[in-house]
C-alpha positions as CSV (number, residue, x, y, z in Angstrom):
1,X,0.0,0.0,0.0
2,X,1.0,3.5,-1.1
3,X,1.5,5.9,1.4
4,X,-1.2,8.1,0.4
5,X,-3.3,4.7,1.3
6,X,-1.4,3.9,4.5
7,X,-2.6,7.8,5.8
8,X,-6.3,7.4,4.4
9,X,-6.1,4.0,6.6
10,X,-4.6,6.0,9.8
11,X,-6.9,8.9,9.4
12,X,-10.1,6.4,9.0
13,X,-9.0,4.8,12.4
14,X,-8.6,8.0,14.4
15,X,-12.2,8.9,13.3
16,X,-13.6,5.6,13.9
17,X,-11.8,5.7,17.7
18,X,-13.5,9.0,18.3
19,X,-16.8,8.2,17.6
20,X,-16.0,5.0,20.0
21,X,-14.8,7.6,23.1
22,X,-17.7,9.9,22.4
23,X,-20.2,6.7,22.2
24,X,-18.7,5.7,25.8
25,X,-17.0,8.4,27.8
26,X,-15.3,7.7,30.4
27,X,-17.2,8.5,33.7
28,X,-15.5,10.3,36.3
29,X,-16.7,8.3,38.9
30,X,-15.0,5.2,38.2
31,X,-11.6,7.6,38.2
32,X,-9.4,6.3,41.4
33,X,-9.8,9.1,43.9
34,X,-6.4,9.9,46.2
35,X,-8.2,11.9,48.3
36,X,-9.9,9.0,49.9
37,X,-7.6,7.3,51.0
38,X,-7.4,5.7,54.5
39,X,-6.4,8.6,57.2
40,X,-3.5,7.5,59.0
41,X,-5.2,9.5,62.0
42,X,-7.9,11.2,63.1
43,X,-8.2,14.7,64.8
44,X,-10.7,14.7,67.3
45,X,-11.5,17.6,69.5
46,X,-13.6,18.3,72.7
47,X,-14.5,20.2,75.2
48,X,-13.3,19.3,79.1
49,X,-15.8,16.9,80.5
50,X,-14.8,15.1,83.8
51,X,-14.2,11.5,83.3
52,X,-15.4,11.8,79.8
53,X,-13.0,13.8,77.6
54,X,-9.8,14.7,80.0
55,X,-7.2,16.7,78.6
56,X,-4.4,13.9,79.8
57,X,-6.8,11.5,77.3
58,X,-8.3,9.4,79.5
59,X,-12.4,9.0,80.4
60,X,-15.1,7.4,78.6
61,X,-15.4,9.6,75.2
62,X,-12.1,8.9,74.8
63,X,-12.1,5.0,75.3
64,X,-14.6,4.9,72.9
65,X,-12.9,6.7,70.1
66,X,-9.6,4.8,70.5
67,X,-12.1,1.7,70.5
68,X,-14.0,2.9,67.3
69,X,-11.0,3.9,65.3
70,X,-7.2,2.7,66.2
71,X,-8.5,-1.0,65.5
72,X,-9.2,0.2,61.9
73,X,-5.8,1.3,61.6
74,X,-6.5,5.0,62.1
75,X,-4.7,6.4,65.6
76,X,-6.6,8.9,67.5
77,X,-5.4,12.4,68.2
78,X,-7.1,14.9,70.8
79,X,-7.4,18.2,71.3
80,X,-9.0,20.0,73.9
81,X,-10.8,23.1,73.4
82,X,-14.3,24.8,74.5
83,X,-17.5,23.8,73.0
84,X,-17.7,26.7,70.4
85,X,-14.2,26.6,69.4
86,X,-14.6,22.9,68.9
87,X,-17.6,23.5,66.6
88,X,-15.6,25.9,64.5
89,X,-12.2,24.3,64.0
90,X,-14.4,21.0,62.4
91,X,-16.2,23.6,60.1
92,X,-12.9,25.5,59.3
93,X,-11.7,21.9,58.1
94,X,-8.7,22.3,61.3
95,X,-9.9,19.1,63.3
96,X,-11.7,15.9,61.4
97,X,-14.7,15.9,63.9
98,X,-16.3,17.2,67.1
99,X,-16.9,14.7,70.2
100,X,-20.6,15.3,72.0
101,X,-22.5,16.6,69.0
102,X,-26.6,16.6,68.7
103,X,-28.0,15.4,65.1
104,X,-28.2,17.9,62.9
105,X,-26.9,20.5,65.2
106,X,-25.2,23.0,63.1
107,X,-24.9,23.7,59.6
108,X,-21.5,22.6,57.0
109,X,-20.3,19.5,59.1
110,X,-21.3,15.9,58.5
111,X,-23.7,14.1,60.8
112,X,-23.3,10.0,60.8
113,X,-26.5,7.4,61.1
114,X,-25.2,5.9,64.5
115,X,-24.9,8.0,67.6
116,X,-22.1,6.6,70.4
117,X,-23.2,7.6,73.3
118,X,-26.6,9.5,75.2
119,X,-27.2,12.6,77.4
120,X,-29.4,12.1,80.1
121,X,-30.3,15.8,80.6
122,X,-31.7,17.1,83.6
123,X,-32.4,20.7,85.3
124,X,-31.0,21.9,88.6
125,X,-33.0,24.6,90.4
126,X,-33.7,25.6,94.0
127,X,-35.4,23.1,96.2
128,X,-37.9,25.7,97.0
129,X,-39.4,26.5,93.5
130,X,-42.0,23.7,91.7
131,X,-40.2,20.6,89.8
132,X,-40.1,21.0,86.2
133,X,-41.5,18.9,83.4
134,X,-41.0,19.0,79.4
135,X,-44.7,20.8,79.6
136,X,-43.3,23.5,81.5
137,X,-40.2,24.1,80.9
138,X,-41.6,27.7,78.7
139,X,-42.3,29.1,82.4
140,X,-38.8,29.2,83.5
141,X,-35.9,31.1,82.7
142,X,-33.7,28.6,81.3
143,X,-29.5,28.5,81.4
144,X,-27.4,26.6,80.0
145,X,-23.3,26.5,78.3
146,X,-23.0,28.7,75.5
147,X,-23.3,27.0,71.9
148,X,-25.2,23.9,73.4
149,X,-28.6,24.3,71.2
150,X,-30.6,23.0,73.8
151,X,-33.3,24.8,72.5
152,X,-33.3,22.4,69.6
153,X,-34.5,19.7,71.0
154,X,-36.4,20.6,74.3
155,X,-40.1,21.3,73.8
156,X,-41.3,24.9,74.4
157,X,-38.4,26.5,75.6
158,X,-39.3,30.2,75.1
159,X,-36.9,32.3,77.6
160,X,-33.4,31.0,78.0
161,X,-29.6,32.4,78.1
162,X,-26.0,31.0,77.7
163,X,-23.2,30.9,80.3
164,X,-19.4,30.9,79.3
165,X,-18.8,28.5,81.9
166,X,-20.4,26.5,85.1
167,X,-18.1,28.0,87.9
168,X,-20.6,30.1,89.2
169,X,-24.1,28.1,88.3
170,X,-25.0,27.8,91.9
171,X,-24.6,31.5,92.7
172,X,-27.0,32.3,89.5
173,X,-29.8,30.2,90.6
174,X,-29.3,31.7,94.4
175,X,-29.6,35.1,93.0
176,X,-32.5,34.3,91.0
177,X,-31.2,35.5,87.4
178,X,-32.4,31.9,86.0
179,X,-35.0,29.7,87.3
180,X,-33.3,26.4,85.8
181,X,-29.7,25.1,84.7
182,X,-29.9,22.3,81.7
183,X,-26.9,20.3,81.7
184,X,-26.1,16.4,81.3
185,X,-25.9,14.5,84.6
186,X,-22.1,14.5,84.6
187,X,-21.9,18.0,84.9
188,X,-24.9,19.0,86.9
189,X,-23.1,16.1,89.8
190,X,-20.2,18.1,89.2
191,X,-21.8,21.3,90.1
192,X,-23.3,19.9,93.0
193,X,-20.3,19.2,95.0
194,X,-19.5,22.5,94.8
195,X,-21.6,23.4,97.6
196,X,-22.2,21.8,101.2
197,X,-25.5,22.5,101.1
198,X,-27.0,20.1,98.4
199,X,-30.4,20.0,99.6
200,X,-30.8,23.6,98.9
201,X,-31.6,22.2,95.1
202,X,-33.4,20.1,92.8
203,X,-32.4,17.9,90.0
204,X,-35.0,17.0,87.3
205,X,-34.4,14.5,84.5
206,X,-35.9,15.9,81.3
207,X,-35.0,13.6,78.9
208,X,-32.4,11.3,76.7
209,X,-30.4,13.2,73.9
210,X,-27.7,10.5,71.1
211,X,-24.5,12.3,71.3
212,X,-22.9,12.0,67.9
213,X,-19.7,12.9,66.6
214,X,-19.8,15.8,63.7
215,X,-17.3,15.4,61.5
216,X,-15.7,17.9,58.6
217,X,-16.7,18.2,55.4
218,X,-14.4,17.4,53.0
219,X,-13.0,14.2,51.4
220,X,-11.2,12.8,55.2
221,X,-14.3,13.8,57.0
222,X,-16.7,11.6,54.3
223,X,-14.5,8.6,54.7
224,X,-14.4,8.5,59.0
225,X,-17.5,9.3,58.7
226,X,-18.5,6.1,56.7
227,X,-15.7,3.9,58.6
228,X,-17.2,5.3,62.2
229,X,-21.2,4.0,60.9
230,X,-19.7,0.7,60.1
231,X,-17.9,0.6,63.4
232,X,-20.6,1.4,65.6
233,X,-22.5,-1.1,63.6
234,X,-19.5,-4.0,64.0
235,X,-18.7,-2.6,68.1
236,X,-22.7,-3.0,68.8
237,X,-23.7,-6.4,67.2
238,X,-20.5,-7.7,68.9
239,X,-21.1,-6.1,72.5
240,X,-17.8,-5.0,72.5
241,X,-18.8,-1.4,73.6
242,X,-20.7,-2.8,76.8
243,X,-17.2,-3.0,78.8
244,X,-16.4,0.2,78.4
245,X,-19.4,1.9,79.5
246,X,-19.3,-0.7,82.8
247,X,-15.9,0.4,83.3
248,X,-17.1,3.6,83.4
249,X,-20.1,3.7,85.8
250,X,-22.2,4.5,82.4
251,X,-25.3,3.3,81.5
252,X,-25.3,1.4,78.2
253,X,-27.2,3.1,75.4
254,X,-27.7,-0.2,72.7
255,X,-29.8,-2.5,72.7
256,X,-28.0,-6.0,73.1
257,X,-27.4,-8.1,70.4
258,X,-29.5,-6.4,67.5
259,X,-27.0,-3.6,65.9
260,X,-30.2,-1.3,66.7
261,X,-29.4,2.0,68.6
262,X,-32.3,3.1,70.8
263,X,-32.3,6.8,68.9
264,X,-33.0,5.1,65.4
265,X,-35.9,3.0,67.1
266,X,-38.0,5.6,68.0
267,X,-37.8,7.0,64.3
């Protein structure tokens, strides 16, 4: 073949190839992805909560994390900062997620299916005034730790304000600028030892709340995301959480044996 022939053959085969790529592009989603790969670590911050998230690393939150993760081959890394600033360094894309989170509670972070632990949240007041309920709760002046959202998910809260800190909860209620300090258990025992006259005050349970973890989001925040699901769905078929919560004190959130949490029950 001439070689006017052999570039009438060539040309014929680039078009015919082109029609073939256009007829089946390539789809981008089928592309290998670097960016999600495994993490070789996670950043996990938290606010101080006694025996839950200590700044020397140890408590429950934290047992459960190294639990959830460093078996998967991802070491855990802590930080500890206040609630708010904890919020915002996951949102900023500076720490992978947030430890004590409520579903859904803030916007541009990622919220898993499984929660890992539950609030029991109660109200401490004065002795003297009536006992709460969820029905009343709108009649009080409510307090609570700045950036908590209990409003959220407490019925007809109408009048509340946030504290910086707890260190002077006791004093607020004795002075009458709030009827009512929400807080977890944990911390509302904490602030009670403060004083040596417990009696003087009332603790109210109110209700359960699934503590989640928020994570960032971006392309490492997607993946622990995914991994921590299918963890919490491996750790609570197998019971291997229970141990931790005994060791703990902690009542156990899961029900045994059926990789159902309580939270997606009642949904």
């Amino acid at each position: 073949m001439g070689r006017v022939g052999m570039k009438w053959l060539l040309c014929l085969s680039m078009l015919m190839l082109g029609f073939a790529v256009a007829a089946n592009p390539v789809r981008a989603d089928t592309l290998p992805d670097v960016s999600e790969e495994k993490p070789a670590d996670i950043v996990l911050v938290s606010e101080h909560w006694n025996d839950y998230t200590e700044a020397n690393g140890t408590g429950l939150g934290w047992d459960l994390m190294r639990e959830l993760f460093e078996p998967a081959g991802i070491k855990v890394e802590l930080r500890t900062e206040p609630y708010t600033r904890a919020v915002g360094l996951v949102q900023r894309g500076e720490a992978d997620a947030w430890v004590g989170a409520y579903e859904n509670e803030v916007e541009g972070t990622l919220y898993p299916k499984w929660h890992y632990d539950t609030d029991e949240i109660y109200a401490l007041g004065l002795a003297s005034n009536p006992a709460p309920t969820l029905k009343t709760l709108g009649s009080y002046r409510l307090a609570w730790v700045r950036g908590y959202q209990f409003q959220k998910y407490l019925p007809h809260v109408e009048h509340f304000n946030e504290v910086a800190r707890r260190e002077h909860i006791l004093s607020m209620l004795d002075h009458s600028r709030a009827d009512l300090y929400i807080d977890a258990k944990p911390e509302i025992d904490f602030i009670l030892k403060q004083t040596r006259e417990p009696q003087r005050f009332r603790t109210t349970y109110l209700t359960d709340i699934p503590l989640y973890l928020s994570f960032a989001d971006n392309s490492r925040g997607r993946f622990l995301r995914d991994l921590f699901d299918q963890r919490m769905a491996q750790l609570v078929q197998s019971g291997k959480l229970r141990p931790i919560f005994a060791r703990w004190k902690q009542p156990y959130p899961f029900e045994a044996g059926d990789g159902l949490s309580k939270a997606k029950r009642g949904q």
